[in-house]
Backbone bond lengths (Angstrom), bond angles and torsions (degrees), N, CA, C in turn:
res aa  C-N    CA-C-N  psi(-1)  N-CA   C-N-CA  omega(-1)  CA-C   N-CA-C  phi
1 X - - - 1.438 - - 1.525 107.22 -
2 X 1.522 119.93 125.81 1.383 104.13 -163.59 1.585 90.26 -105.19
3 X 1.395 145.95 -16.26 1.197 124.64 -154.52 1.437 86.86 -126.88
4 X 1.481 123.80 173.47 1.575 138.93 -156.85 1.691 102.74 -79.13
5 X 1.498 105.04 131.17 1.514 92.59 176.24 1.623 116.57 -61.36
6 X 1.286 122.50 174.82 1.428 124.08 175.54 1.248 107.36 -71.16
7 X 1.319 143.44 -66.20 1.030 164.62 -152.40 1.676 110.11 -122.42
8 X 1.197 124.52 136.33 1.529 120.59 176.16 1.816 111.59 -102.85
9 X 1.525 114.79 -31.08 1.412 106.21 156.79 1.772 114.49 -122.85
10 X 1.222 95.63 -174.37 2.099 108.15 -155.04 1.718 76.20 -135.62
11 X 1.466 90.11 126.73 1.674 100.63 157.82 1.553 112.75 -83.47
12 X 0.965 116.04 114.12 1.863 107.11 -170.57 1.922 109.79 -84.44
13 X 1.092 107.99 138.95 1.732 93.67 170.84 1.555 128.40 -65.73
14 X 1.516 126.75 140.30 0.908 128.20 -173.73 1.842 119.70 -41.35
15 X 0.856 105.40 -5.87 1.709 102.39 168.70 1.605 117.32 -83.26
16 X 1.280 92.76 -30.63 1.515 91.82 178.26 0.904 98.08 -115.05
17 X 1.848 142.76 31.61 1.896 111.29 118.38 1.839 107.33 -76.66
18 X 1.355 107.02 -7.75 1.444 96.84 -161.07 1.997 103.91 -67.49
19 X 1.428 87.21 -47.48 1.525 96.90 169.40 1.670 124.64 -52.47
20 X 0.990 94.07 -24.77 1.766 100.98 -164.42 1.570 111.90 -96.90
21 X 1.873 93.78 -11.36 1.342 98.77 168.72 1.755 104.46 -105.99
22 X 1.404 139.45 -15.66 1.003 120.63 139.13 1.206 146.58 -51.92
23 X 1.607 116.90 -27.13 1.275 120.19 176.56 1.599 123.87 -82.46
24 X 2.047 91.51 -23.14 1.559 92.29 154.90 1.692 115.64 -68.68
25 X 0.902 146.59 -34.38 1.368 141.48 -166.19 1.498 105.14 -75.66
26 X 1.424 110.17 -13.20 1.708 110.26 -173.75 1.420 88.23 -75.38
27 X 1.342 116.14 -67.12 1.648 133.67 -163.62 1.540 96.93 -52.28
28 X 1.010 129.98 -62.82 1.462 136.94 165.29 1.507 114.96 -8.05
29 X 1.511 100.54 -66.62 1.334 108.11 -164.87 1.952 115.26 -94.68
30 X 1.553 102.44 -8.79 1.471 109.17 176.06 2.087 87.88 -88.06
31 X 1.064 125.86 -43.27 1.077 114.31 166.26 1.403 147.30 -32.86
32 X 1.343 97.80 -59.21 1.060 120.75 -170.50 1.774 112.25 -87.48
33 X 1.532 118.78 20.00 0.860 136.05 -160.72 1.538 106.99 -133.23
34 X 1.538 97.73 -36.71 1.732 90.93 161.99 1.609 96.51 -97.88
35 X 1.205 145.26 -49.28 1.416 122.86 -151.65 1.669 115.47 -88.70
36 X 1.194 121.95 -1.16 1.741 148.76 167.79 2.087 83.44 97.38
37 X 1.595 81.33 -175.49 1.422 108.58 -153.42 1.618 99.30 -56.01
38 X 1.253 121.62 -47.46 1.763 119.97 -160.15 1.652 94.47 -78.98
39 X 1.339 124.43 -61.98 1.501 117.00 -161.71 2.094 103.47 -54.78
40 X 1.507 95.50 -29.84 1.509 89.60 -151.75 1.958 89.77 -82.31
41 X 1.017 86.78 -23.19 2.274 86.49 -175.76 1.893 98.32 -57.80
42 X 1.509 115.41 -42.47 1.262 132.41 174.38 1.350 105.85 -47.70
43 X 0.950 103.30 -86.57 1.881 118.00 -171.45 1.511 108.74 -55.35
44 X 1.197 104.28 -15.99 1.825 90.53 -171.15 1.305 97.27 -101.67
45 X 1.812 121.05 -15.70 1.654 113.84 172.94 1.216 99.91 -61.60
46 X 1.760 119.93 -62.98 1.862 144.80 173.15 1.178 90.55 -5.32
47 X 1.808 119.34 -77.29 1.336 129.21 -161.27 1.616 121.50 -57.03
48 X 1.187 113.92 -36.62 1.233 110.84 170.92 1.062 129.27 -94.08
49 X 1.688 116.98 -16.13 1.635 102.63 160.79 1.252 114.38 -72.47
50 X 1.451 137.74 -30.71 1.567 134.91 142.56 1.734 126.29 -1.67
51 X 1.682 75.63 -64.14 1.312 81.35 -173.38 1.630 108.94 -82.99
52 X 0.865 127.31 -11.64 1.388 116.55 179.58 1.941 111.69 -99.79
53 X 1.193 92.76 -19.65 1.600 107.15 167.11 2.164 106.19 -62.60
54 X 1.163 94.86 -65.70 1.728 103.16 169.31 1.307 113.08 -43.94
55 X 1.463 116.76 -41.18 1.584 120.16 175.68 1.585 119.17 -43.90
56 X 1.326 113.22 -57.95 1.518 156.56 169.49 1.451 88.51 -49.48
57 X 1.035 125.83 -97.63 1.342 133.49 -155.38 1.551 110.28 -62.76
58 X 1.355 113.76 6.29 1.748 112.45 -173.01 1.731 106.21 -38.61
59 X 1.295 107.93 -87.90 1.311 122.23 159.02 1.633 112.48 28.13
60 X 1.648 97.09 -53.61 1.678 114.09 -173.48 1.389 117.32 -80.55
61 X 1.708 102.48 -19.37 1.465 99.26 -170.56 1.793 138.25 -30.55
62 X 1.355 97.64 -46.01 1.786 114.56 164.85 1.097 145.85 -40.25
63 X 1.540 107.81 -18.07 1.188 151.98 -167.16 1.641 111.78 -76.54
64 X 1.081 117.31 112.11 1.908 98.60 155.63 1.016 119.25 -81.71
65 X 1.662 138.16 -33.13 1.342 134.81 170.80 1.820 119.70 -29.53
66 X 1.581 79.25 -50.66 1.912 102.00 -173.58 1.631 119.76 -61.20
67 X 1.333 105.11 -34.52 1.531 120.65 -172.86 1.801 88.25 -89.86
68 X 1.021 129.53 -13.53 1.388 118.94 173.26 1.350 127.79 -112.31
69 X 1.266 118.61 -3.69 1.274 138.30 171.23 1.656 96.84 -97.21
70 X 1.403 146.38 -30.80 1.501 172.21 -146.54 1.441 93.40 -105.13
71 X 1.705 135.08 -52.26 0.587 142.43 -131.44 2.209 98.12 -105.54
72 X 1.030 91.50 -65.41 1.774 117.21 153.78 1.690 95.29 -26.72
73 X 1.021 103.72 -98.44 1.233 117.97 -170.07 1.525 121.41 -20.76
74 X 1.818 93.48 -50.05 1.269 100.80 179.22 1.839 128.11 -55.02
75 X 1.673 91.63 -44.39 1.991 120.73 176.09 1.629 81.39 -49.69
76 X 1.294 121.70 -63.37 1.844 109.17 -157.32 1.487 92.36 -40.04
77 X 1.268 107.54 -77.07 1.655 120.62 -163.67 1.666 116.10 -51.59
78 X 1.294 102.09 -4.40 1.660 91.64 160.72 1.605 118.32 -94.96
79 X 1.681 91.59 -33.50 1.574 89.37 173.02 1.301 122.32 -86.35
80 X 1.375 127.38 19.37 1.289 130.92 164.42 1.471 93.58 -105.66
81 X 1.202 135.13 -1.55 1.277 111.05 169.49 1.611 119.24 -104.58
82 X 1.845 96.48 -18.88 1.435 105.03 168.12 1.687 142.27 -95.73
83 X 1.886 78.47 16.10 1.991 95.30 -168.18 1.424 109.62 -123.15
84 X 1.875 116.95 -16.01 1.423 121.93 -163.95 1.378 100.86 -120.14
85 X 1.304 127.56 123.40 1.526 128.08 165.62 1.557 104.73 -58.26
86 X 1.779 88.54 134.11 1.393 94.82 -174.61 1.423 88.00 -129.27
87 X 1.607 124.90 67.45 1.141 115.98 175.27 1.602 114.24 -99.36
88 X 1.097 127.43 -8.53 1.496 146.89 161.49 1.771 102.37 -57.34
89 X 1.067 109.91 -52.79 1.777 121.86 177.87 1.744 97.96 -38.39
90 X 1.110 112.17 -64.66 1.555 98.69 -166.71 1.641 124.41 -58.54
91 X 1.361 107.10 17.48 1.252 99.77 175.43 1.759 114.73 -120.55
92 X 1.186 83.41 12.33 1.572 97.87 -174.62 1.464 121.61 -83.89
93 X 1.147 140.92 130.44 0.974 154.38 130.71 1.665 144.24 -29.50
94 X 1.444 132.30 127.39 1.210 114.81 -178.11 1.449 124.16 -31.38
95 X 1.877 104.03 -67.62 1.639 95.45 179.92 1.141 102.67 -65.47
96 X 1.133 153.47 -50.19 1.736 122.53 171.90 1.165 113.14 -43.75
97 X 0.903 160.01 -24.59 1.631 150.74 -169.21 1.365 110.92 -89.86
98 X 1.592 105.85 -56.25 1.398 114.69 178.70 1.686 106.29 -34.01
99 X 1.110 133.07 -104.52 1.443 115.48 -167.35 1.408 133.50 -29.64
100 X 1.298 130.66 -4.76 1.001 138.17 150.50 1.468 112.85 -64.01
101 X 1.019 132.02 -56.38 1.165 156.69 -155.48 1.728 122.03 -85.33
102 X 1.409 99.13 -29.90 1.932 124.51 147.14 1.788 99.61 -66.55
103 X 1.307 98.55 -75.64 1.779 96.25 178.86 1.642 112.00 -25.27
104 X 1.079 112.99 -73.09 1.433 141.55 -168.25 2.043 105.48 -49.21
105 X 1.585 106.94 -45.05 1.319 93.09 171.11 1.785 107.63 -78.04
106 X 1.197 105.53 -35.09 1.832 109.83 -172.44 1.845 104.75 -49.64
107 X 1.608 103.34 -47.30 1.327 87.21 -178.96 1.296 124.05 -88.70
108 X 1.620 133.06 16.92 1.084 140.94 155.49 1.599 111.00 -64.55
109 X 1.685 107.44 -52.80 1.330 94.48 -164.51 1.274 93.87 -101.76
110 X 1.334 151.56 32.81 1.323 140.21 133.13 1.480 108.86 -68.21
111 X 1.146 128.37 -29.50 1.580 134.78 -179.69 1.663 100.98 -70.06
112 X 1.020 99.92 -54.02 2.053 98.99 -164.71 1.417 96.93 -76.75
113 X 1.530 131.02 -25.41 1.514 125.74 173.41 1.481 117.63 -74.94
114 X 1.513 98.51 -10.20 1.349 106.55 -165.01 1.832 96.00 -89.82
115 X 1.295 122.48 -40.84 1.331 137.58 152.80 1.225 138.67 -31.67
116 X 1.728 104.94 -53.60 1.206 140.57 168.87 1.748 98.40 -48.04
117 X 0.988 109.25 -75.37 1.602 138.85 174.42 1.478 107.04 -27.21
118 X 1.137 115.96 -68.43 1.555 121.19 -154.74 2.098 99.70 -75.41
119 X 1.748 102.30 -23.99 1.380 108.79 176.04 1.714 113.52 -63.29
120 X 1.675 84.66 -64.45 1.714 97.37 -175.05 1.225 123.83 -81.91
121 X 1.296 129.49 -33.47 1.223 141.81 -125.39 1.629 138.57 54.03
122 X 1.052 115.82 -150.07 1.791 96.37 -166.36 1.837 98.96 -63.63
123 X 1.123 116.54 173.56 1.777 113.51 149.16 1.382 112.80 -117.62
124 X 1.703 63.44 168.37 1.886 88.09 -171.71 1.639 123.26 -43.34
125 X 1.849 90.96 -37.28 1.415 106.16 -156.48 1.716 93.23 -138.53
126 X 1.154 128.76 123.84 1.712 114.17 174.88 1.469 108.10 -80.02
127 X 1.531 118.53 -62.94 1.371 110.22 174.93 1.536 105.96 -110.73
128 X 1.881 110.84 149.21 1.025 121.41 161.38 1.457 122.40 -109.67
129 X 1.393 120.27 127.59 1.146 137.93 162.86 1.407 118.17 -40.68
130 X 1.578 116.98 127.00 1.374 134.82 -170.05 2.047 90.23 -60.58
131 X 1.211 103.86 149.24 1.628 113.25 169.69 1.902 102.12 -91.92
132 X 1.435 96.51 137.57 1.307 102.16 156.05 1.115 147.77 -129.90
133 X 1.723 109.38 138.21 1.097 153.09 -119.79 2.118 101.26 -80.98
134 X 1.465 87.93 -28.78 1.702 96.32 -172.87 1.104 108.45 -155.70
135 X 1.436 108.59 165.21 1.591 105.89 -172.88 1.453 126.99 -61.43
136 X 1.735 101.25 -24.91 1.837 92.30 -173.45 1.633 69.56 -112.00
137 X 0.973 146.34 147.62 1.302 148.00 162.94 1.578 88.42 -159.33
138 X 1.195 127.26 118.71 1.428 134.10 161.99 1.127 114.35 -128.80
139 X 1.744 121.77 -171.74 1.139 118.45 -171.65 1.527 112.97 -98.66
């Protein structure tokens, strides 16, 4: 992509956080099954704010900056999952987790906006609205 995307994040419709929060709970729980209860509650939150961070940031996909700034980010979050006892984690709970896990996507895409930024400068538009596809098409 040679010229600046329009938008740097995509508001996605509520079906596809619903998915993206099921597919974290898959990873979650195949996780948390090889690495025991605290590392895998960690990594399987990691994994799905990832994935819902990438959701957001689609827009960027084209990008090499993004897949390398995406990429970074990711190495931190393994070695915070492979350097800090997370034996407190296994007793946690969704709503306990959840705010971690808001944090955890916020400071992803404060990092890639922060990127975004220093490339383009501000944009036009921060988030763009999904197009729809049909007449009753809602979220």
């Amino acid at each position: 992509m040679t010229g600046e995307p329009i938008s740097p994040f995509y508001a996605p419709p509520r079906w596809e956080g619903a998915l993206i929060a099921a597919v974290g709970l898959i990873g979650y729980l195949l996780i948390a099954h090889f690495l025991g209860e605290g590392r895998g509650t960690v990594a399987g939150g990691f994994v799905t704010s990832f994935a819902g961070a990438l959701r957001i940031c689609w827009p960027l996909r084209r990008l090499i900056w993004f897949w390398v700034a995406f990429l970074v980010l990711a190495s931190l979050h393994v070695v915070a999952v492979a350097m800090v006892k997370w034996s407190a984690a296994a007793h946690w709970k969704g709503p306990q987790f959840m705010p971690f896990m808001v944090a955890d996507i916020v400071l992803i895409l404060v990092v890639i906006y922060a990127v975004y930024r220093s490339i383009y400068g501000p944009p036009n538009h921060l988030i763009s609205e999904p197009e729809r596809r049909y007449a009753n098409d809602r979220d």
